[in-house]
N, C-alpha and C positions, 0 to 999 in steps of 0.2 A: 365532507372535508377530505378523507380517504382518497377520493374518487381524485378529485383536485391534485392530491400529489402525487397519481401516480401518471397521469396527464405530464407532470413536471416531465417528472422521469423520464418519460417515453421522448419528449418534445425535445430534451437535453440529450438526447440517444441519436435524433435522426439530423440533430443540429451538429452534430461530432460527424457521424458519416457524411455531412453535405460537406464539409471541413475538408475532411480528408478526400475528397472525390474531386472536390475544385482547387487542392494546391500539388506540386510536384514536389516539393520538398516535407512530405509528409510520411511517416511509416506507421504503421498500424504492428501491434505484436500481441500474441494472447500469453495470461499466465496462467495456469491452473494448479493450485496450492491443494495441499491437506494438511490442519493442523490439532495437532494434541494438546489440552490443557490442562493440568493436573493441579488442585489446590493442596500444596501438603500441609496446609494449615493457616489459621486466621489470617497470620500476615504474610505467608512466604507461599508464591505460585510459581510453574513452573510452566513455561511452552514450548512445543519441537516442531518445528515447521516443514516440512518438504516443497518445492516449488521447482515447476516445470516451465523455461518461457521460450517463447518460438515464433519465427517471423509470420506476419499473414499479409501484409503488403508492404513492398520492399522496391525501389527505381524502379517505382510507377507499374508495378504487376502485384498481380495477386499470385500468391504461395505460398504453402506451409514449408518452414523449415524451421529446424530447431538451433535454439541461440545457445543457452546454458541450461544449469540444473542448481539450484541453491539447495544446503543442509541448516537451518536457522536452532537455535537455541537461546532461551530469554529465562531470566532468574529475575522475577520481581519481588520487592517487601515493602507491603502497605507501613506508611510513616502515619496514617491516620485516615479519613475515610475517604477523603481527597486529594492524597497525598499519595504517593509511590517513586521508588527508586527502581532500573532496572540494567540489568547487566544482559550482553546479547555476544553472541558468536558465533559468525557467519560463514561457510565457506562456497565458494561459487565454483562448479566445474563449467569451463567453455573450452579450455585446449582442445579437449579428445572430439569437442563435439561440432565448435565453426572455428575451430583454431586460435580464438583468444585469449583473455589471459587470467587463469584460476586469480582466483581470489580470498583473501582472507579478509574477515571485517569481525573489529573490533567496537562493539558502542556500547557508551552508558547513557541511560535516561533518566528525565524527569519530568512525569505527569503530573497533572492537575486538572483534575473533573469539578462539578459543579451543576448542582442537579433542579431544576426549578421547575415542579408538575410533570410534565410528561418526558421535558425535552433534558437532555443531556449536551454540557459544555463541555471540550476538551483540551487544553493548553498541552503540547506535550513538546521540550527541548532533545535535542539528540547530540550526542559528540561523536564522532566515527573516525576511524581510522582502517584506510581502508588499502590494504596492502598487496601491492601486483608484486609483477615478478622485477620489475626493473625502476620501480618507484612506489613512493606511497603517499595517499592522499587524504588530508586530513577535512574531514566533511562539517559543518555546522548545518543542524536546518529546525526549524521551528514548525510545527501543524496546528491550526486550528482546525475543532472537529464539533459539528454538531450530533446526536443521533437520538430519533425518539419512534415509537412505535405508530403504525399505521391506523390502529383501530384503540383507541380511548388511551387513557395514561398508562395502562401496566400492559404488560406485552407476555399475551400468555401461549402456550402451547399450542400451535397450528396454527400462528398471526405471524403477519409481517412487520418488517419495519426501516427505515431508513439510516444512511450513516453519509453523509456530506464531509467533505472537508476541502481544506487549501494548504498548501505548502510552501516556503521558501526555503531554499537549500545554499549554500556557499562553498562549496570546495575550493584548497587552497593546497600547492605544493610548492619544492624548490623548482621543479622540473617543469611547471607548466606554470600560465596565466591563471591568475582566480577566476574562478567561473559561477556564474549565479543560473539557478532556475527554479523554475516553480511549476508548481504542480495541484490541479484542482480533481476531487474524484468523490464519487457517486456510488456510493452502492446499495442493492436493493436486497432482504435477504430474509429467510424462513426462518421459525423458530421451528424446527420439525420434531424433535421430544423435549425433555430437560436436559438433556446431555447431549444435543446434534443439532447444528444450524449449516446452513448451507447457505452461499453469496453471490451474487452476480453484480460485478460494473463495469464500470467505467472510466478511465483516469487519463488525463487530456495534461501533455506534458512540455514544457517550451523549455530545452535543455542549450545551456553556452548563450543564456540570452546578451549576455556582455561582448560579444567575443562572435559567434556565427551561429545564429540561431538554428538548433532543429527541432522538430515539429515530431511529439508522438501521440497518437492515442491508443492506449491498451484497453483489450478487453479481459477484464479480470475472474474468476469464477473459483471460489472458497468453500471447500468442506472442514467443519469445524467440528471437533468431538470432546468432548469432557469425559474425561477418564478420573 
């Protein structure tokens, strides 16, 4: 069964590159993250995220160049074992680095897991507020997320595992048109001790689907540490 999904995997990797290779209105960008999670207790976690994202195909060329740089911070408190509330604070530098426009992001959450043998359900709401320099935009988006391990029900030290999901998103301001997109994404990822996982995917993006559609797929790659 293993074998089977990672077949998926791979199959849903070179069907994203044939994507991006046969349209011209497509850009590819990588983001490469590190993040800390800190449990200071039963109910109350904390996470700091660093992310790095930078073009890798851009009008129809391949090349690196770098986009922004995000600072993330998230304050969760479990409501019960399926239940969690969470507070987030985002800042984006792009001015100094392709000239656009920093960012401040404000979100609250609310998750709802659901756990049946191996696999894991995800409901999670988002409210965002997300503030440029010369407007600000106020985001809705919903994810459904599946995630369970590659090798039997419990996922131990040295195994892999999977984490699927889809997205709808709504951004809505005075200054622009509402805009809808969605977003489907893939990731594949290690359990490397009890305290370090590390992630590779995928996430295929149809952004202004209302309004002029564009086309992205990111290649994503996550080191994750439990402090």
């Amino acid at each position: 069964m293993s074998y089977t999904k990672y077949f998926c995997f791979v199959i849903i990797y070179f069907v994203s590159l044939n994507l991006l290779s046969s349209q011209n209105n497509f850009e590819s960008l990588g983001e490469t993250a590190f993040a800390l999670n800190h449990k200071v207790s039963y109910n109350y976690k904390m996470n700091f995220a660093a992310r790095s994202r930078y073009y890798l195909y851009k009008d129809q060329n391949f090349n690196f160049e770098s986009r922004q740089i995000d600072l993330v911070h998230f304050s969760t408190i479990n409501l019960d074992y399926n239940h969690s509330l969470s507070l987030g604070i985002q800042y984006r530098i792009r001015a100094s680095i392709d000239g656009g426009n920093n960012e401040l992001r404000l979100t609250q959450q609310f998750n709802h897991t659901k756990k049946n043998l191996a696999l894991r359900f995800g409901h999670r709401i988002r409210f965002e507020q997300r503030i440029l320099e010369d407007l600000t935009i106020l985001r809705s988006r919903y994810r459904f997320a599946l995630d369970f391990p590659l090798n039997g029900e419990k996922l131990n030290v040295g195994e892999n595992y999977l984490i699927t999901s889809t997205e709808t998103l709504l951004s809505k301001s005075k200054k622009i048109k509402p805009e809808l997109d969605l977003r489907a994404t893939a990731h594949l990822g290690w359990l490397i001790s009890e305290k370090t996982k590390i992630q590779f995917g995928l996430e295929y993006r149809l952004e202004a689907l209302n309004i002029n559609t564009e086309e992205k797929l990111f290649l994503l790659t996550t080191f994750i540490l439990k402090v």
